[in-house]
N, CA, C and O of each residue as an XYZ file, in Angstrom:
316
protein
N      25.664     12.982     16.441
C      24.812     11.900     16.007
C      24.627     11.888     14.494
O      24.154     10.871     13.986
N      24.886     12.701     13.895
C      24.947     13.032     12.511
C      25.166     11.302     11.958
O      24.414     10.487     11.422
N      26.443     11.282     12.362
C      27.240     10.005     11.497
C      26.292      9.023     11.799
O      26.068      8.507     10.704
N      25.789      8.611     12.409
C      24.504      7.691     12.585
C      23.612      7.482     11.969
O      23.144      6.349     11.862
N      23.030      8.728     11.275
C      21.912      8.911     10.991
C      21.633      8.102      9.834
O      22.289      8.606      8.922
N      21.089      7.252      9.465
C      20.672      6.582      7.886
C      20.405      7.255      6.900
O      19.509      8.097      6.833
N      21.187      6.930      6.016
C      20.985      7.532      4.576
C      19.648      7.136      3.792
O      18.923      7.861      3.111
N      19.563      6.147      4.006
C      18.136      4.940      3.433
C      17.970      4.454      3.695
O      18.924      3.868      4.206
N      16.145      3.525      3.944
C      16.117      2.497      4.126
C      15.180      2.100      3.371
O      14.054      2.458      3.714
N      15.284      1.356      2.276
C      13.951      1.136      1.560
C      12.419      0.138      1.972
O      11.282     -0.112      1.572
N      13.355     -0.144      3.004
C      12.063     -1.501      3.914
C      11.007     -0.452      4.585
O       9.800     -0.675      4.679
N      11.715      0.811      5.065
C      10.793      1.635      5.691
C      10.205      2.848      4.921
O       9.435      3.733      5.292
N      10.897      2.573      3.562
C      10.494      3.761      2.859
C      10.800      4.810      3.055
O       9.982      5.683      2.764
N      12.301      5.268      3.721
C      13.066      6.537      4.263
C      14.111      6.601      3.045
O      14.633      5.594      2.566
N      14.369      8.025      2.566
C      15.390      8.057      1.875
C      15.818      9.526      2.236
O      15.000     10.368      1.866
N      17.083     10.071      2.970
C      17.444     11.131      3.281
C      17.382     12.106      1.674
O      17.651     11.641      0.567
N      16.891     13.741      2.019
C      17.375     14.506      0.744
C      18.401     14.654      0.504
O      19.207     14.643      1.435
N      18.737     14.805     -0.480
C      19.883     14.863     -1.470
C      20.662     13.742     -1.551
O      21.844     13.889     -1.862
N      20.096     12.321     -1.266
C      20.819     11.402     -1.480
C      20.838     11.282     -3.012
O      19.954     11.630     -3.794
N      22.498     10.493     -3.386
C      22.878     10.815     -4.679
C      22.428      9.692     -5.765
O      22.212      9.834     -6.968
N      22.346      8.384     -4.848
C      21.976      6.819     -5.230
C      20.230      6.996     -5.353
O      19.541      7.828     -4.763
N      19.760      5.885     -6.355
C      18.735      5.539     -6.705
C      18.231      4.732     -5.543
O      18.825      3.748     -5.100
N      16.776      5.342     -4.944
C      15.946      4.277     -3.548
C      16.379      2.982     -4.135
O      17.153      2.368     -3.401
N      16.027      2.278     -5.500
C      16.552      0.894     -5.821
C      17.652      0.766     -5.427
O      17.761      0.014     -4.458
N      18.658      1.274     -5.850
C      20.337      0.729     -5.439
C      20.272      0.893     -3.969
O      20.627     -0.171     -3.461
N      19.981      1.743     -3.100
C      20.074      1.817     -1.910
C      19.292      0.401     -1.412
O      19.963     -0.404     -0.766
N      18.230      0.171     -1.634
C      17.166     -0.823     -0.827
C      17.938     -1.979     -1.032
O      18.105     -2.781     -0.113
N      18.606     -2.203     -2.563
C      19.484     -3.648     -2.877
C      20.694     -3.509     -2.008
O      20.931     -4.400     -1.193
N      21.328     -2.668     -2.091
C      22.629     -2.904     -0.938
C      22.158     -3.264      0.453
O      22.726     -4.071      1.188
N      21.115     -2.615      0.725
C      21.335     -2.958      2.604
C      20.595     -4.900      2.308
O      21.113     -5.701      3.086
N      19.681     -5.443      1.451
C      19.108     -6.708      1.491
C      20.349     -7.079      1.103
O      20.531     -8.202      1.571
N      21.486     -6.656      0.373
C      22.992     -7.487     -0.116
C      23.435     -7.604      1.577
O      23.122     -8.625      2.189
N      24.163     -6.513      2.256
C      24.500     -6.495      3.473
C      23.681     -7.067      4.673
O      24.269     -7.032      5.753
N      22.172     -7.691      4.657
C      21.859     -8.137      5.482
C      21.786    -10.277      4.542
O      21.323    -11.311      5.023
N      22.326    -10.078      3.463
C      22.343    -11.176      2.989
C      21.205    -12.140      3.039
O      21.053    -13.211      3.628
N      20.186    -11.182      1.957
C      18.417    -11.997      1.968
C      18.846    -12.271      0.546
O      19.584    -11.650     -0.219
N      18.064    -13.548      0.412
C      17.749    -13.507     -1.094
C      16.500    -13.035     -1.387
O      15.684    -12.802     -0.495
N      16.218    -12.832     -2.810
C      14.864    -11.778     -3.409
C      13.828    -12.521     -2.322
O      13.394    -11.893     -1.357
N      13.493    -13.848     -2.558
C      12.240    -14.226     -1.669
C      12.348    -13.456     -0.340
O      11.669    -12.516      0.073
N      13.359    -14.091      0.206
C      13.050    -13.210      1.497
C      13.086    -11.349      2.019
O      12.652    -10.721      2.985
N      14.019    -10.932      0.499
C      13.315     -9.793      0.527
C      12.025     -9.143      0.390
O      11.486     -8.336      1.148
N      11.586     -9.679     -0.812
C      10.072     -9.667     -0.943
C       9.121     -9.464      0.333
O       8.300     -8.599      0.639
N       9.610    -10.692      0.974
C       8.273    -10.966      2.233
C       9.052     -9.996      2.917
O       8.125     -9.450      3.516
N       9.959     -9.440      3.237
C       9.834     -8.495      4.214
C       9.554     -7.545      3.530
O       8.653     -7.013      4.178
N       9.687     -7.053      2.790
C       9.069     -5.595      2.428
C       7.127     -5.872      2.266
O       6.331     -5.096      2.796
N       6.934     -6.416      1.904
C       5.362     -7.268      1.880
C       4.753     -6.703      3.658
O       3.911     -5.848      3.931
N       5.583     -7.585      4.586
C       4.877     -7.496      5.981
C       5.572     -6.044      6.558
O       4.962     -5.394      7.407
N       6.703     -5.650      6.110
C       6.966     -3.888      6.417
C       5.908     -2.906      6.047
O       5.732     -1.808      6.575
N       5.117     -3.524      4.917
C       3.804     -2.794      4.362
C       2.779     -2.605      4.807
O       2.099     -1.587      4.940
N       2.535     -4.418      5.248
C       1.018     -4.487      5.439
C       1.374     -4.236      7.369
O       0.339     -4.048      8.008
N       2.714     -4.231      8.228
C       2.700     -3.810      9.668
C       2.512     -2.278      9.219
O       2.485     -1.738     10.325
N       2.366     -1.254      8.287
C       2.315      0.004      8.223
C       3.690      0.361      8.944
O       3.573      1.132      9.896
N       5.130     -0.135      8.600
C       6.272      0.413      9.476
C       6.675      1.246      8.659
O       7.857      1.013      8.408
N       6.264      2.171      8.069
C       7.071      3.209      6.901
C       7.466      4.211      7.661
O       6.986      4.136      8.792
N       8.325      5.346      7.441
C       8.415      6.595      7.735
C       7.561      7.522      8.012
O       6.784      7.892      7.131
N       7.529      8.099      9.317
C       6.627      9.047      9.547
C       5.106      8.815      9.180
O       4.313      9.674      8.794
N       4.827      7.233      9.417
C       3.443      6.793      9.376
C       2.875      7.017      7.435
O       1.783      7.368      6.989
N       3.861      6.725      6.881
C       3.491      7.013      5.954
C       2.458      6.300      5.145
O       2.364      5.101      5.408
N       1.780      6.694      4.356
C       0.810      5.433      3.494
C       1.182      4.749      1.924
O       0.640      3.857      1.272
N       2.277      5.557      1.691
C       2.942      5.198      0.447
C       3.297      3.506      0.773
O       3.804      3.125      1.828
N       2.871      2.508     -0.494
C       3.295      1.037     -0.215
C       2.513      0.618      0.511
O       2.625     -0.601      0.382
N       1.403      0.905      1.560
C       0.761     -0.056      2.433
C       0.105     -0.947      1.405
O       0.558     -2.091      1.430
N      -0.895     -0.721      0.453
C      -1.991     -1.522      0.076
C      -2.913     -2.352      0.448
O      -3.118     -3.397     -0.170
N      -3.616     -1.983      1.548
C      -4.528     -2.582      2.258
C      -5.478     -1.533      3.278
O      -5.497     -0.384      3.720
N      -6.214     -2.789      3.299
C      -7.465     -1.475      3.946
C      -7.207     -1.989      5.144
O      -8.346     -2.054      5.605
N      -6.282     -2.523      6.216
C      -6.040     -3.066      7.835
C      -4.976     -3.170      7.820
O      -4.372     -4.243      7.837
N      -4.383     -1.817      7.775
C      -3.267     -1.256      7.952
C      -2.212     -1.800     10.073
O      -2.707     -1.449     11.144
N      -1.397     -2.299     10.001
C      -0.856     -3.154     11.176
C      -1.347     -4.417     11.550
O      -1.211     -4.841     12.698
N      -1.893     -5.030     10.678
C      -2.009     -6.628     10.501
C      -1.188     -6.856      9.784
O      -0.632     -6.097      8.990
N      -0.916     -8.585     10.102
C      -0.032     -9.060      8.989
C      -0.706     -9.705      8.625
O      -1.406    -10.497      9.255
N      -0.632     -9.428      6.962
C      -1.560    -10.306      6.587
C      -1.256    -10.576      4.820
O      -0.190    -10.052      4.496
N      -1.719    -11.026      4.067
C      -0.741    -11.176      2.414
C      -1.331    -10.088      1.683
O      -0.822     -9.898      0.579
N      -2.699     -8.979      2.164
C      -3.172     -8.003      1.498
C      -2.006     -7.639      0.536
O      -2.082     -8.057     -0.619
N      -0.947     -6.906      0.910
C      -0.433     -6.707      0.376
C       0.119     -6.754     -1.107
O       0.197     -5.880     -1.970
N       0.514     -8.243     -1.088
C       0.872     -9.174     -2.423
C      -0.413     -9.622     -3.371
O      -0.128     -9.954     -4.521
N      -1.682     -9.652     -3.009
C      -2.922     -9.471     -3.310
C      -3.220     -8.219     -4.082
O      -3.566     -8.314     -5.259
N      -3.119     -7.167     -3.552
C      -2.967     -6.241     -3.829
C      -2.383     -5.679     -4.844
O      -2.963     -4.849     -5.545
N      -1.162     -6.065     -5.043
C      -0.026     -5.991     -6.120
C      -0.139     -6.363     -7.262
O       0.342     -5.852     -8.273
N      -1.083     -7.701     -7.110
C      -0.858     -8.363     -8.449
C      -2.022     -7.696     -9.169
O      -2.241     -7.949    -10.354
């Protein structure tokens, strides 16, 4: 199962150790390969945040105090 395993995913905020690529270059290739433009990258990483879908429940990126709502906290948040 090795070969399976994901190297990165920046929507979930996973980045295997010793990967050699920058989380940026990684997160832009897979939104190149799923063929989003920035807007629609944006909003998904936005509602990947505010659903709390990170790695290992993580809290890095949520920004909000109702953490698995969707909701624009997030982008609120940001600015």
């Amino acid at each position: 199962f090795a070969v399976l395993e994901p190297t990165a995913d920046g929507f979930r905020n996973y980045l295997r150790v010793g990967e050699k690529l920058s989380p940026e270059t990684l997160l832009l290739d897979r939104a190149y390969m799923l063929r989003l433009t920035a807007p629609q990258m944006t909003v998904l990483i936005g509602g990947m945040r505010a659903l709390n879908a990170n790695v290992a429940q993580s809290h890095h990126g949520v920004l909000t105090d109702r953490p698995e709502t969707l909701t624009s906290d997030f982008f609120v948040n940001l600015l």
